[in-house]
C-alpha positions as CSV (number, residue, x, y, z in Angstrom):
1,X,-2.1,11.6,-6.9
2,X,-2.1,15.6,-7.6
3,X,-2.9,18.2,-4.5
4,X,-2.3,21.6,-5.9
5,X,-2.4,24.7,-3.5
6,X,-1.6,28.3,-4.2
7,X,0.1,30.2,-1.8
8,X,1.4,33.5,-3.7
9,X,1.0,34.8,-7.1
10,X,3.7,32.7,-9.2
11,X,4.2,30.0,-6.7
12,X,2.5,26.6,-6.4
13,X,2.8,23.6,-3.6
14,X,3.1,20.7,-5.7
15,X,2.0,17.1,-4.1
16,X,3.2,14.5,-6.4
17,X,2.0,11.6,-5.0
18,X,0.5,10.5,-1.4
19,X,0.3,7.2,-0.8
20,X,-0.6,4.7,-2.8
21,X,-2.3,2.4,-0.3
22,X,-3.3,-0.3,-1.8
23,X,-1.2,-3.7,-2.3
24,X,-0.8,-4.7,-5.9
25,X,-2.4,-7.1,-7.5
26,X,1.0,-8.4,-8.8
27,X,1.3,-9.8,-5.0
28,X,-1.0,-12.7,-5.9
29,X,1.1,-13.6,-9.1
30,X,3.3,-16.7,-9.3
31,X,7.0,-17.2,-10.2
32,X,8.8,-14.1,-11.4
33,X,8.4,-14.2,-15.6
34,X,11.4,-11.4,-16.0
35,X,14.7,-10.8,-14.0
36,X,16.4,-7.5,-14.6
37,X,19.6,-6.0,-13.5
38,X,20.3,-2.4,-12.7
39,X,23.6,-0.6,-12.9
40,X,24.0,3.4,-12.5
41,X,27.1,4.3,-14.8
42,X,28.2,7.7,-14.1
43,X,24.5,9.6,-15.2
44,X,22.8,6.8,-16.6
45,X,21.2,3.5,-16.1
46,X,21.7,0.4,-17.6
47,X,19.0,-1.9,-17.2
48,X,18.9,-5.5,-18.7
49,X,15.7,-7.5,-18.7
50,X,16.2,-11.5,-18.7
51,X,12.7,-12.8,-20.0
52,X,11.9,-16.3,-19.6
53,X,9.5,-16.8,-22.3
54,X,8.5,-15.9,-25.8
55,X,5.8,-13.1,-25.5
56,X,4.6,-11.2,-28.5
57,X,4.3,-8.0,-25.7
58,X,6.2,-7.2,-22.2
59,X,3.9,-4.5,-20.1
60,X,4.8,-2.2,-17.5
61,X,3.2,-3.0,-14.3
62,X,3.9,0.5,-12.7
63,X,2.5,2.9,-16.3
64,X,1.5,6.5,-14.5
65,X,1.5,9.7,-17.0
66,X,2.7,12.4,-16.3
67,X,1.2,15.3,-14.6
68,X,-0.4,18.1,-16.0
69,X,0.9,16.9,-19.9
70,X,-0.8,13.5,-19.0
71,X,2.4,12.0,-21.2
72,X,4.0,8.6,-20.8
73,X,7.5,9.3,-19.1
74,X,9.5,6.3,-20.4
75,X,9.6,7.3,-23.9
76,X,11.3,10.2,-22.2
77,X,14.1,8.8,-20.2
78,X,14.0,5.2,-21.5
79,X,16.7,4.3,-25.1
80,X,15.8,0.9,-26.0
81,X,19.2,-0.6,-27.0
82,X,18.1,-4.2,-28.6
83,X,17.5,-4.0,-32.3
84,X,13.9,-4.6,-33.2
85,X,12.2,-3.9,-29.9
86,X,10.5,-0.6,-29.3
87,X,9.1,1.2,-26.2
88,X,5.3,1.6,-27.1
89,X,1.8,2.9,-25.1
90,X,-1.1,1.0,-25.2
91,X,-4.0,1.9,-23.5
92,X,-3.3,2.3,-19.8
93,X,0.2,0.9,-20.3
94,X,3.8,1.3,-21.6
95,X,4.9,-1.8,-23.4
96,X,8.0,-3.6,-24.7
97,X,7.1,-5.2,-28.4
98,X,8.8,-6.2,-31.5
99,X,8.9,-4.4,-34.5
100,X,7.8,-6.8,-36.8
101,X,5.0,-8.4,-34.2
102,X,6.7,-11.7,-32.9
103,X,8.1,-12.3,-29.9
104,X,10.4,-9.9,-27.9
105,X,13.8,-11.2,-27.8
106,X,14.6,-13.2,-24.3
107,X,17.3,-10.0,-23.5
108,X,16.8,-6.5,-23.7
109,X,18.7,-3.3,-23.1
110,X,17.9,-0.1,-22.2
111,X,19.9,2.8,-21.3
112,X,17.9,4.9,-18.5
113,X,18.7,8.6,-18.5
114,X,16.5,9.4,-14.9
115,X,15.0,12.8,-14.3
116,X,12.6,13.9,-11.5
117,X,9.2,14.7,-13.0
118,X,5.9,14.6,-11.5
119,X,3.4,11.6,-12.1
120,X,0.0,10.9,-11.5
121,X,-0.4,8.1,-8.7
122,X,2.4,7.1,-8.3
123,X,5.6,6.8,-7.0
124,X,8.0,9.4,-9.0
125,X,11.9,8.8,-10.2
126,X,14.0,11.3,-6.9
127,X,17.1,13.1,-8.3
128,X,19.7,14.5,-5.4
129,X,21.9,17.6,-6.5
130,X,24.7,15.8,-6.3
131,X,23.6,13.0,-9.3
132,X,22.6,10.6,-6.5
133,X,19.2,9.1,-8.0
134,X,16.2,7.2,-6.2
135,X,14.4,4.7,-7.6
136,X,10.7,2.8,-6.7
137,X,11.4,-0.7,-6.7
138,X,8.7,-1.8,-8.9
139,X,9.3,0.6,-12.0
140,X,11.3,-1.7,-13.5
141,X,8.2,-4.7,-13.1
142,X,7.2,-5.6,-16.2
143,X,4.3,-8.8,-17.1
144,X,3.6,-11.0,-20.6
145,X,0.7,-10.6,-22.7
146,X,-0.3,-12.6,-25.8
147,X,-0.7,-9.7,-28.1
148,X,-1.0,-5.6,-28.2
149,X,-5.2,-6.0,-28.7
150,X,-4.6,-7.9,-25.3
151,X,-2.7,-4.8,-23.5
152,X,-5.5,-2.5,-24.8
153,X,-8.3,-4.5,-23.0
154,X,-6.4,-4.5,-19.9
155,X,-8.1,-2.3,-17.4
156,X,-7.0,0.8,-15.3
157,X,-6.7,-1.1,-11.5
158,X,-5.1,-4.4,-12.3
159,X,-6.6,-5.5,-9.4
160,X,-9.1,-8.5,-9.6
161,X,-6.6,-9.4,-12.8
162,X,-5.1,-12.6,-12.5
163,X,-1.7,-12.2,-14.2
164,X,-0.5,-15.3,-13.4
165,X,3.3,-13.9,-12.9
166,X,5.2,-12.5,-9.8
167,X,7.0,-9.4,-9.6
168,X,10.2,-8.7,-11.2
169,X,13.3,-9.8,-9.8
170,X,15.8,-6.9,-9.8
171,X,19.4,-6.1,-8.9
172,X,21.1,-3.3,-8.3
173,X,24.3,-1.9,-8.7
174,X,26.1,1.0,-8.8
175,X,29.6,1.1,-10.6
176,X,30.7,4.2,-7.9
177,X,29.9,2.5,-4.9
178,X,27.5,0.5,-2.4
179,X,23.5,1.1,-2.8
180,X,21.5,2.9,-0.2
181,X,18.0,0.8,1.0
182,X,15.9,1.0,4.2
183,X,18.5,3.6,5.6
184,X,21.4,0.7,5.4
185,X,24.1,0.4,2.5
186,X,25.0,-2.3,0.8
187,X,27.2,-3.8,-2.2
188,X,24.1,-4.6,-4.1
189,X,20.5,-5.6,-3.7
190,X,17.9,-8.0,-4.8
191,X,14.5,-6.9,-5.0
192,X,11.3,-8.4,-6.0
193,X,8.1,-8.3,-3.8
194,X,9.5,-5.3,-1.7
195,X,7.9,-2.1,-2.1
196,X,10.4,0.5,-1.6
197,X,12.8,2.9,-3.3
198,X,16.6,1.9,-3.9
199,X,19.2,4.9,-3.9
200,X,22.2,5.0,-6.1
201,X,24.9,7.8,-5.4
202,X,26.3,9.2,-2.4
203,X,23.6,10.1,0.5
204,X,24.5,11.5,3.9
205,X,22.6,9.0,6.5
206,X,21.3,10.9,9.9
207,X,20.0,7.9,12.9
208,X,18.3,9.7,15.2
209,X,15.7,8.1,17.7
210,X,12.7,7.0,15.8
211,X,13.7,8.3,12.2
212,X,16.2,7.8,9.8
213,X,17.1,10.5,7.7
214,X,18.5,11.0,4.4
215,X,18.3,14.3,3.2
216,X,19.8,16.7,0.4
217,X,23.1,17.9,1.8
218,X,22.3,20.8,-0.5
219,X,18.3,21.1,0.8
220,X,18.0,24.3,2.5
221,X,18.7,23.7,6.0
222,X,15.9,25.5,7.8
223,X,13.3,22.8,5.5
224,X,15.8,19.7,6.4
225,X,15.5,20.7,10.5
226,X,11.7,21.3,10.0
227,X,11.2,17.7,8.3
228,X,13.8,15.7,10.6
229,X,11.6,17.3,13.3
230,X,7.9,16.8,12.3
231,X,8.6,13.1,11.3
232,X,8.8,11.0,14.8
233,X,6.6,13.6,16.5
234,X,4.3,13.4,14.0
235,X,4.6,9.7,14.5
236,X,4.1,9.2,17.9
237,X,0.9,11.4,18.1
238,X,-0.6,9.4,15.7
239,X,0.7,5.7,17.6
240,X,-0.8,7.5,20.5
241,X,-4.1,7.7,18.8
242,X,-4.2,4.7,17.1
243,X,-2.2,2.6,18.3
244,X,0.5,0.4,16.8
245,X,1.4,0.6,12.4
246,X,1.9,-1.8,10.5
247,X,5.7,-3.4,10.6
248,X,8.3,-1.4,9.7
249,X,6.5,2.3,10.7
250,X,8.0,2.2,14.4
251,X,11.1,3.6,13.0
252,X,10.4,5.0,9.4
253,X,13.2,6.3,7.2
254,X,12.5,9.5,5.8
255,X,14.1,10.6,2.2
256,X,14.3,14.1,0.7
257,X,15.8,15.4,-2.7
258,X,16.5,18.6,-3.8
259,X,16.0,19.7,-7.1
260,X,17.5,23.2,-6.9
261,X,16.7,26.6,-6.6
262,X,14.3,27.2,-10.1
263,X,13.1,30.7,-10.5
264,X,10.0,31.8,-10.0
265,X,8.5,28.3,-8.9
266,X,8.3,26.3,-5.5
267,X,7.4,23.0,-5.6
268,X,7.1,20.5,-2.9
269,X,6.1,16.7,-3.1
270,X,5.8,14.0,-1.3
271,X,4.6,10.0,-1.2
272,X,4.6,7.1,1.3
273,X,6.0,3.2,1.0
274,X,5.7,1.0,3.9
275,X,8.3,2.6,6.3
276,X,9.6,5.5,4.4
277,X,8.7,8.6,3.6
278,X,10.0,10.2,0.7
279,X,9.8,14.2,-0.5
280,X,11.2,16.3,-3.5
281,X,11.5,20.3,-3.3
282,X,12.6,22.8,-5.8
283,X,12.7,26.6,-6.2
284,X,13.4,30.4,-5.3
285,X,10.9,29.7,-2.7
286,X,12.4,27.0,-0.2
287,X,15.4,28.7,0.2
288,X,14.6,31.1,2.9
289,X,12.3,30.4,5.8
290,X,8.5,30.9,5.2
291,X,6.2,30.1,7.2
292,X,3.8,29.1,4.9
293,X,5.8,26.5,3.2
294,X,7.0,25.5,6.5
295,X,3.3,24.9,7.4
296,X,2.4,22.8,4.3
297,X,5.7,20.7,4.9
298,X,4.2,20.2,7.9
299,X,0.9,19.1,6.3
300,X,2.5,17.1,4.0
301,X,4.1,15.0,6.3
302,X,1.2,14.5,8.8
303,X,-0.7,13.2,5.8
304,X,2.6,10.5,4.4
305,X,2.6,9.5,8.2
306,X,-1.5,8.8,8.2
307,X,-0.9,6.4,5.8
308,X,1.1,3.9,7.7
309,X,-1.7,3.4,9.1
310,X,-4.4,4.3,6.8
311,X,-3.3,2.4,3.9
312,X,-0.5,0.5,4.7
313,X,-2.0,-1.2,8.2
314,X,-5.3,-1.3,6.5
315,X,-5.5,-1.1,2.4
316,X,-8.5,0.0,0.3
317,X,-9.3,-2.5,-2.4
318,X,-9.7,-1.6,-5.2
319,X,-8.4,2.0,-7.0
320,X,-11.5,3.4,-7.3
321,X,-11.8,3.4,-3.2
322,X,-9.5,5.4,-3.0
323,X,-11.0,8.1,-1.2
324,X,-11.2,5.9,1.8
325,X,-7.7,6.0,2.4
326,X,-6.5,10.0,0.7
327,X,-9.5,11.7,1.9
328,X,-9.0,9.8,5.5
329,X,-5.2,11.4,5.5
330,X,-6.2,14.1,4.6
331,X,-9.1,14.5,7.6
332,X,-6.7,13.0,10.3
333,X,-3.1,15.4,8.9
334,X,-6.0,18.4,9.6
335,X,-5.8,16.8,13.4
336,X,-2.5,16.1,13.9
337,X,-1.4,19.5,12.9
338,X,-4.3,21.6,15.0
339,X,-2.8,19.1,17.9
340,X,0.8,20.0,17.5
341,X,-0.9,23.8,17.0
342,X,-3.8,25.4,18.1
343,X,-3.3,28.3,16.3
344,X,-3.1,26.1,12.4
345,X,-6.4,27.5,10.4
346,X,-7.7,24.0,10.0
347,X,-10.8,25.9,8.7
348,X,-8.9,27.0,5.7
349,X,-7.8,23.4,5.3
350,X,-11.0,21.9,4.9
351,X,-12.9,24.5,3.2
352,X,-10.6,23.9,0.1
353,X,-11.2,20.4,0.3
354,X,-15.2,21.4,0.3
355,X,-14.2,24.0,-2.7
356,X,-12.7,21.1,-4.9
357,X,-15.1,17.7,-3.8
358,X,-18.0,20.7,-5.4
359,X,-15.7,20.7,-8.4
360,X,-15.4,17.1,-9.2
361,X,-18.8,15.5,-7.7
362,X,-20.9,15.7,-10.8
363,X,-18.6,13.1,-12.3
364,X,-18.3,9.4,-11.3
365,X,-15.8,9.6,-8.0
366,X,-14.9,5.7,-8.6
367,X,-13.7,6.7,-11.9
368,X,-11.8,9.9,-11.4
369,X,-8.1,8.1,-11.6
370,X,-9.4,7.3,-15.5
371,X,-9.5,11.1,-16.0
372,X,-6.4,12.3,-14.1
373,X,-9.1,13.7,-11.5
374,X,-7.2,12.3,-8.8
375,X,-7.5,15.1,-6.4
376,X,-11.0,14.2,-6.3
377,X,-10.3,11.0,-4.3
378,X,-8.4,13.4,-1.7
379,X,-11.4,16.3,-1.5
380,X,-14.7,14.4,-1.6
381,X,-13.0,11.6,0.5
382,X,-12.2,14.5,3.3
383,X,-15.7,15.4,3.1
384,X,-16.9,11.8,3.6
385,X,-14.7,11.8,6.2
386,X,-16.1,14.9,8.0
387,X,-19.6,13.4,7.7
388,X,-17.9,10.3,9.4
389,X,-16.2,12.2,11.9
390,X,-20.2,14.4,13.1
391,X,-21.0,10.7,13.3
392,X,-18.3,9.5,15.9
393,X,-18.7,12.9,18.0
394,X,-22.6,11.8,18.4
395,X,-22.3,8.6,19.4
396,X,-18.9,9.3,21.7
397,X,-17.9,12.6,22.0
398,X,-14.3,11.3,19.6
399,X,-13.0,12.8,16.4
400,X,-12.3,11.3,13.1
401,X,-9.6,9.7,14.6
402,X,-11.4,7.5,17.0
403,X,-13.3,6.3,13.5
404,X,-10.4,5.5,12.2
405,X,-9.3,3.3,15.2
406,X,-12.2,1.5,14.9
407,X,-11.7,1.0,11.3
408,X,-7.9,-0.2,11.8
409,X,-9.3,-2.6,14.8
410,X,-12.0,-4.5,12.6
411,X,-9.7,-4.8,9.5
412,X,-6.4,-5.4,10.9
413,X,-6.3,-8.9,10.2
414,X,-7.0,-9.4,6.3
415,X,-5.6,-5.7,6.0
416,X,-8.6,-4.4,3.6
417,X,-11.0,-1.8,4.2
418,X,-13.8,-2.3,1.1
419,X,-16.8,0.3,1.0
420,X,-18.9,-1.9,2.4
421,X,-16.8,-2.0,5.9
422,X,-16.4,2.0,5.9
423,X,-20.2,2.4,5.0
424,X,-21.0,-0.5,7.8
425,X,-19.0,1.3,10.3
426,X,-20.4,4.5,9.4
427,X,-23.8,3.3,9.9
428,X,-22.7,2.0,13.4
429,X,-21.3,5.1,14.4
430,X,-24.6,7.0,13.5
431,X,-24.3,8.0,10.2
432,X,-27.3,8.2,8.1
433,X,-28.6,6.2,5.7
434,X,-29.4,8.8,3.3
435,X,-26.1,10.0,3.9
436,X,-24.7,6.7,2.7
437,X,-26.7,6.8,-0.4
438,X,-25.4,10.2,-1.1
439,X,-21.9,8.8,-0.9
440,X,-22.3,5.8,-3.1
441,X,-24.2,7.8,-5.7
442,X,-21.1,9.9,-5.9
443,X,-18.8,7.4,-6.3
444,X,-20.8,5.3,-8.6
445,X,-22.9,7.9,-11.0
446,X,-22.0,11.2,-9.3
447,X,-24.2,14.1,-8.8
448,X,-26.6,16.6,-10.3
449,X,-26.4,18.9,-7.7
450,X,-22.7,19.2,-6.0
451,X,-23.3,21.8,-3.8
452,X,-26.6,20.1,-1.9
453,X,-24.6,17.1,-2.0
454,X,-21.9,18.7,0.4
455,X,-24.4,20.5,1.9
456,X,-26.2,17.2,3.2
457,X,-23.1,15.5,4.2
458,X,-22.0,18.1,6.1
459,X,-24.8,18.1,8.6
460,X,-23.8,19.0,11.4
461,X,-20.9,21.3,10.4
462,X,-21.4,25.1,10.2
463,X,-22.1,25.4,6.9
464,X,-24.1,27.6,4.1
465,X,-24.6,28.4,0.8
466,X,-23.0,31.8,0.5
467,X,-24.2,32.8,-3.2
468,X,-22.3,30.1,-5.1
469,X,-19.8,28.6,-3.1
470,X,-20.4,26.3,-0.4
471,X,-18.6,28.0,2.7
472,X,-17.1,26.6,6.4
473,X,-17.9,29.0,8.9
């Protein structure tokens, strides 16, 4: 999911994804229909698929475009080996098919070239300067349909979708050495319901307590200190505050590439799996100290860290809730970093997110993933959450934070948040009930009027209409 914020003429902050919170659907599927094997040779991939039955089509589970070009990536980096099978799109998916319309052939290969590009929601290919590549376990997941007409009906969020197949069964090799996951090495790796990223090449591995780190050798030192610091402190302020994460966050891993030194650019992403933390940088601008990169770094990882807890501990449920859980991380990385310092213009913060949730509330929230409006999920979900947050100060003096422990507490068990628990906590907390409506009008139909929307929900707040622009004082 895309955050986008200037900070000098010529240079951008690039998020390229932050957290994808919810479980997939695939989860709830049976016996794996496809094994694959992995093997990094020198700069390439090859990946074999075993597939044990005949299907007229083979779809991607994991199908994000990329950013800004709204492109599928495969076609890209993907060479489809087998004679008579083709990479293809089809609606919300890339797909395996035959030429002539019958069934794929049981093996396929592909030769991977990898490259580092950004994607919308979700979890992004890492390159390392020294040809070391990262990759999410699940890209290679792939599920059978009966035809391409079946593909094209499929919808956006697979979840509610019975697919009737597990995940992918995948291993990994490399032909230079052991693989790197969960901060441990190893000769190779099976994976299949985990949810993770598996490095190939060379890393340098860092243990310190409560983090382990595997950073860029070639990652400007002065960025490397300022992550390997923020992470476990980060960490603990927010166990302090909410209490314990979900397994595997006590002692998170934290991964960061470095795509060189690109003139006139800086860019700087960052996404969360369950226990790791993973970040890409490139440009003129990272290489010296600066204290406003240093400061979004900072950000960034205060809102990755959130979402061990919102998002991994509790889940939203569907993809069209996703506000709960990006606006949320948003709200409580505003707090963790106007804890760790006073003097961090948290105003700033939140008036952009004010500035964009008026650019994208006349449109359907629920459906902004459909129309790569992603960001809106992050800015009107921050303002929901600052409606949330007046609501908890009433009733007990607590911040957003103190909602959100009270959200983790009533959810922990089946691990879902749904918009009817956020709204029924909301209500309990004080919120109004016009307010409510105003929130579920804007994620079902959205708005006429954007700016009296925020206006309303942001009672409480010091806020005005300042000629045209809604404005935080």
């Amino acid at each position: 999911m895309d955050i986008r914020a200037g900070l000098a003429a010529m240079v951008s902050v690039v998020a390229l994804l932050t957290g994808c919170a919810t479980l997939p659907p695939i989860e709830r599927g049976g016996a794996p229909s496809a094994s694959a094997s992995v093997i990094r040779q020198g700069d390439t991939l090859h990946l074999q698929y075993q597939l044990d039955r005949d299907a007229d089509v083979w779809a991607f589970f994991d199908s994000a475009l990329m950013s800004e070009v709204r492109e599928p990536w495969r076609p890209r980096q993907w060479q489809v080996l087998t004679p008579g099978v083709v990479l293809d799109r089809e609606g919300f998916y890339d797909i395996l098919r035959s030429v002539d319309g019958g069934p794929v052939p049981r093996t396929v290969d592909i030769r991977i070239t990898p490259k580092a590009v950004d994607l919308e929601a979700e979890y992004p290919t890492l390159k390392f300067s020294n040809g070391a590549v990262a990759l999410p376990t699940r890209q290679m997941t792939v599920f059978p349909m009966e035809s391409v007409a079946a593909v094209a009906a499929l919808p956006s969020d697979l979840n509610g979708v019975d697919l009737a197949t597990g995940p992918t069964q995948v291993r990994w090799r490399d032909e230079a050495g052991p693989v790197l996951y969960a901060g441990e090495r190893r000769p190779e790796l099976i994976t299949q319901y985990e949810r993770s990223y598996v490095l190939l090449g060379q890393a340098d591995v860092t243990r310190d307590e409560g983090l382990t780190a595997v950073i860029d050798l070639a990652l400007p030192h002065w960025m490397a200190n300022t992550l390997a610091d923020a992470a476990p402190a980060t960490g603990r302020w927010y166990r302090q505050r909410l209490g314990a994460a979900s397994s595997g966050a006590e002692k998170p891993v934290l991964m960061a590439a470095w795509n060189g030194p690109t003139q006139r650019m800086t860019s700087m992403g960052g996404s969360v799996l369950p226990g790791l933390i993973v970040m890409s940088f490139e440009g003129r601008g990272i290489e010296e100290p600066n204290p406003e990169i240093r400061e979004r770094a900072l950000w960034f990882i205060a809102h990755e860290a959130a979402h061990f807890w919102l998002g991994q501990t509790v889940r939203y449920e569907y993809a069209r809730d996703a506000w709960i859980t990006e606006g949320g991380a948003d709200l409580m990385a505003v707090r963790a970093l106007k804890a760790r310092d006073p003097s961090y213009d948290d105003k700033s913060e939140l008036q952009t997110e004010i500035d964009d949730c008026v650019k994208y509330a006349a449109r359907p929230l629920g459906s902004a993933g459909e129309r790569g409006e992603h960001r809106a999920y992050y800015a009107c979900g921050a303002v929901f959450a600052m409606a949330a947050e007046t609501a908890e100060r009433r009733k007990s003096g607590g911040d957003f934070l103190d909602f959100v422990r009270l959200l983790l507490s009533e959810n922990r068990r089946d691990g879902v948040v749904t918009v009817q628990d956020w709204m029924s906590l909301y209500a309990r907390r004080g919120g109004r009930p016009e307010q409510a409506s105003l929130m579920l009008e804007m994620v079902n139909n959205g708005t006429r009027d954007p700016k009296a929307a925020v206006l309303a929900l942001l009672e409480g707040w010091d806020v005005a209409l300042e000629g045209d622009r809604v404005v935080l004082r």
